[in-house]
N, C-alpha and C positions, 0 to 999 in steps of 0.2 A: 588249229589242230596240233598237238604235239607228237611225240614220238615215243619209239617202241623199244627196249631191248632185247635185243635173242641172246643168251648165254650160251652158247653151247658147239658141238661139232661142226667142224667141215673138212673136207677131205674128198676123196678123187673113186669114183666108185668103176668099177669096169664089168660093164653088162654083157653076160652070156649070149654071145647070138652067132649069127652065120653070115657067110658072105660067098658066092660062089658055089654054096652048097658043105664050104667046110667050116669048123667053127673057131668064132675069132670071139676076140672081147673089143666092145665100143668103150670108151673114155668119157666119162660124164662127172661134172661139178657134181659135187652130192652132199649129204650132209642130212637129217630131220630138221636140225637148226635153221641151216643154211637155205633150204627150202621154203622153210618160214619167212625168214626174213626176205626174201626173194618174195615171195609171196604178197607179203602184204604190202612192199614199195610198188609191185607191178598194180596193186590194187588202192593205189593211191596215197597210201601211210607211208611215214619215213619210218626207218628200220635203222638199228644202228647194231652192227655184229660185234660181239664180244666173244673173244675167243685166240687159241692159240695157232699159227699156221706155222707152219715150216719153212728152213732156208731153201727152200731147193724152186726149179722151175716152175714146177706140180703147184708149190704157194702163191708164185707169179700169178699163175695163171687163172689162182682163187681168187686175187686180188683183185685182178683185173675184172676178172665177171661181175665179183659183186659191186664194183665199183659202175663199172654199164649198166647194171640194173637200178642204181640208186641206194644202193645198201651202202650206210655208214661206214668208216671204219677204225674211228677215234680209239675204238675201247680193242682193238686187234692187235696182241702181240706178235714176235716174230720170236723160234726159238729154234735152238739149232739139232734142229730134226730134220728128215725128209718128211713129206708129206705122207700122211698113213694111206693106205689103200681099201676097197673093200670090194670084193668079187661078189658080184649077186648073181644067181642061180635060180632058178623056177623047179621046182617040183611041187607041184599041185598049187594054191591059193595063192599060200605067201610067199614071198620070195623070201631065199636063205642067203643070209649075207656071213663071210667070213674074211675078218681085218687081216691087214696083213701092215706090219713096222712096229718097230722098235726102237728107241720109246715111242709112245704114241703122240702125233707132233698134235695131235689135237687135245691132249691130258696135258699139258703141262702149265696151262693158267693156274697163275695161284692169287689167294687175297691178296697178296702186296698189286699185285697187276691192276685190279679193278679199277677205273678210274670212279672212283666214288660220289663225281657229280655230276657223272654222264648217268649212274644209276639213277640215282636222287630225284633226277631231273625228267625220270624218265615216267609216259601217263601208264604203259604197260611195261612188265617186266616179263619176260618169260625165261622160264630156266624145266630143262629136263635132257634126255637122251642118253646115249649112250655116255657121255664127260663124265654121271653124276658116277659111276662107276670107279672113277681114277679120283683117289683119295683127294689130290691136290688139285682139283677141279672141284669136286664136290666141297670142301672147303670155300671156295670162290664162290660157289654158290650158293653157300648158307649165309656167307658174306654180303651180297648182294642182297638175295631176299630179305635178310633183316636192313640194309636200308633204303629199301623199295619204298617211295615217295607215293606210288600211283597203286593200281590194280597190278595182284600176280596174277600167273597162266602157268601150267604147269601139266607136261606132257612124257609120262616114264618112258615112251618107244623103245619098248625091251627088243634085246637082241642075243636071244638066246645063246646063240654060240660063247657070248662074252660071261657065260654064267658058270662059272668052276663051281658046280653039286649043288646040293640042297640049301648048305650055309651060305653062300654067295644068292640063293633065290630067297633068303627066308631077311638077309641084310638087304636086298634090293626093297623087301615090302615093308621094311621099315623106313629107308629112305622116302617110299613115297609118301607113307602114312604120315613121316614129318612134313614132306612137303604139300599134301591134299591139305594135310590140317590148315595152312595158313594160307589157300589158295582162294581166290576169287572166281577161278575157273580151271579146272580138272578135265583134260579131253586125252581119250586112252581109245585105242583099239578092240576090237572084241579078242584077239588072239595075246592081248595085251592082258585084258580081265581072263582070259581060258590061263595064261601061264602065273599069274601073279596068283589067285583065289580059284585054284580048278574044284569044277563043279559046281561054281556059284552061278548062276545066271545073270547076263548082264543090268537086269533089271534091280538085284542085289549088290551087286558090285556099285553100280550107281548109288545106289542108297547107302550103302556102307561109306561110299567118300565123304558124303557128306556130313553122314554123322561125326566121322573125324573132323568137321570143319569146313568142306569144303561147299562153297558159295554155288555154284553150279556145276554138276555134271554132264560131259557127253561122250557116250562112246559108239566110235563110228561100227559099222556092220558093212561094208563095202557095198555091195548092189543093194543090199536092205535098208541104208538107210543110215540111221541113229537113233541109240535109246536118249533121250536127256530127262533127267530128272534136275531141276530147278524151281526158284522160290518154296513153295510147301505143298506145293503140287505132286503126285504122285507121278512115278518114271512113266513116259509116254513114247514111242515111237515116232519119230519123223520121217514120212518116205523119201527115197532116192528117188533122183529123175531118172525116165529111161532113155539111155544112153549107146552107142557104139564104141565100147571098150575095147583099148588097142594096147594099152598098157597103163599098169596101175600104180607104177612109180611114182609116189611123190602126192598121192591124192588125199591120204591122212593130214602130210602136213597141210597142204592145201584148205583144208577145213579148217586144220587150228590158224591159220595164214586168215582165210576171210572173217573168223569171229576176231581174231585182233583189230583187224582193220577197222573193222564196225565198231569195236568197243573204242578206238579212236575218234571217230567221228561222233559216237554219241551215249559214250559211257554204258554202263550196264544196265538192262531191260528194267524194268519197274514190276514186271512181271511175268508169271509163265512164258503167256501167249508170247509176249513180244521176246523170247527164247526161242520159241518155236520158229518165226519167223526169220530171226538169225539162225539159224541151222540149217533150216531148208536152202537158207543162200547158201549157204557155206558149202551145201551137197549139190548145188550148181556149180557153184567152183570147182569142184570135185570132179565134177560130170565132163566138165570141158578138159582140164587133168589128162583122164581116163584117154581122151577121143585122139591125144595126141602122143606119141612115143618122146620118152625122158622125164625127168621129175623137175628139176629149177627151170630150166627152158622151157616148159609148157605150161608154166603159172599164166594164166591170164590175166588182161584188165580188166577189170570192173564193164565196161564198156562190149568187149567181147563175153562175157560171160550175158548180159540183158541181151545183145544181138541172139546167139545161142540160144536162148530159150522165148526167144519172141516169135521163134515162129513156127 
């Protein structure tokens, strides 16, 4: 089996909650990238993070995590930043996150950095999040995808906040459009298609990736599920399991985390059906996510994920 690369953010999120009845912030490894690749090493796959971290403790201690979970870190620069921050907040569904550093220590990978045969070399590439944002990451990232050896994956995880007006959301949907176009796999949020194409349905949104190019799509629906449309099959719904959801951190990436994994052990489906089949796992992995509080720290194994739903 070979391996994976995640391009993209990491950085230190601090969760909205209470203690004693007043309200504090918890300290949690974070990242959409970072998740991933946390993800799919817990799930068996090597992972190898590409990305930029900061000098400061805060990067220590990104180091250090991914390094106990099994995630690479050949292609991880060090640059003299602090580690960026992001405060998440709960009002209704989705949670609202707002960055906080200057520069962003997770923007500052550029082409020169890539190591271009850790790319090369690699069965999955994946590149999206918030980086594609910061010109000089996004750069790294057009770099990479064209000499991507294996299967792309490709996941926009908008973050509103980071969106200065109309011009900054209408340059974000070209970025994806470049990157759907060349994608082997396109997995987006439903608040992801609501912001990118409002008023499309995600059943259209799916179909529209494709037409750009893109080999498969899936976009998650939280408790509902996923739409995927894939091979020439018309967009289909895959149900979620039911679950005891305690927090929902980190469960998108967790889906794009279990179809990598899978596309590692046995490349891509030959068909619909066997689409469908990878997704519904991937919304197990999801479910177990959901059941436990944090987002990289409650990536499950493989293992625990068939336990989970055996009985």
């Amino acid at each position: 089996m070979g391996y994976t690369v995640v391009l993209g953010e990491a950085l230190v999120d601090l969760l909205d909650t209470e203690r004693d009845g007043e309200p504090v912030y918890r300290q949690a490894i974070g990242g959409g990238p970072l998740n991933v690749a946390v993800g799919v090493a817990r799930l068996g796959g090597a992972a190898q993070f590409v990305g930029s971290l900061g000098d400061d403790a805060l990067a220590g201690r990104i180091r250090a995590f991914l390094a106990a979970a099994g995630v690479g870190l050949t292609g991880a620069v060090t640059v003299p930043a602090p580690t960026a921050l992001a405060v998440v907040t709960h009002d209704g569904v989705e949670p609202d996150f707002r960055f906080y550093g200057e520069p962003r220590s997770y923007g500052l990978l550029s082409a020169d950095d890539l190591d271009a045969g850790l790319v090369e070399g690699a069965d999955v590439l994946y590149c999206g999040s918030i980086v594609l944002l910061q010109p000089v990451v996004l750069a790294a990232a057009r770099r990479a995808w064209s000499l991507a050896g294996g299967l792309r994956v490709f996941d926009p995880n908008v973050r509103p906040r980071l969106l200065d007006g109309p011009a900054a959301l209408d340059e974000l949907r070209q970025v994806v459009a470049e990157f759907a176009a060349g994608a082997h796999l396109v997995k987006l949020s439903n608040a992801d298609a609501a912001l990118l194409y409002p008023g499309e349905p995600v059943e259209g949104v799916a179909a529209y990736l494709r037409e750009l190019g893109a080999g498969t799509v899936v976009v998650t629906l939280g408790a509902d599920g996923a739409v995927l449309a894939a091979a020439d099959a018309d967009p289909v719904l895959v149900a979620a399991p039911k679950v005891n959801a305690v927090d929902t951190t980190g469960a998108g990436d967790s889906v794009m985390a279990a179809l990598i994994a899978d596309l590692l052990v046995d490349g891509e489906p030959t068909d619909a059906a066997g689409w469908v089949d990878r997704v519904a796992f991937a919304l197990r992995v999801a479910g177990v996510v959901c059941e436990s509080p944090g987002g990289a720290t409650s990536m499950p194994t493989r293992a625990q994920v068939l336990e989970r739903f055996s009985r």
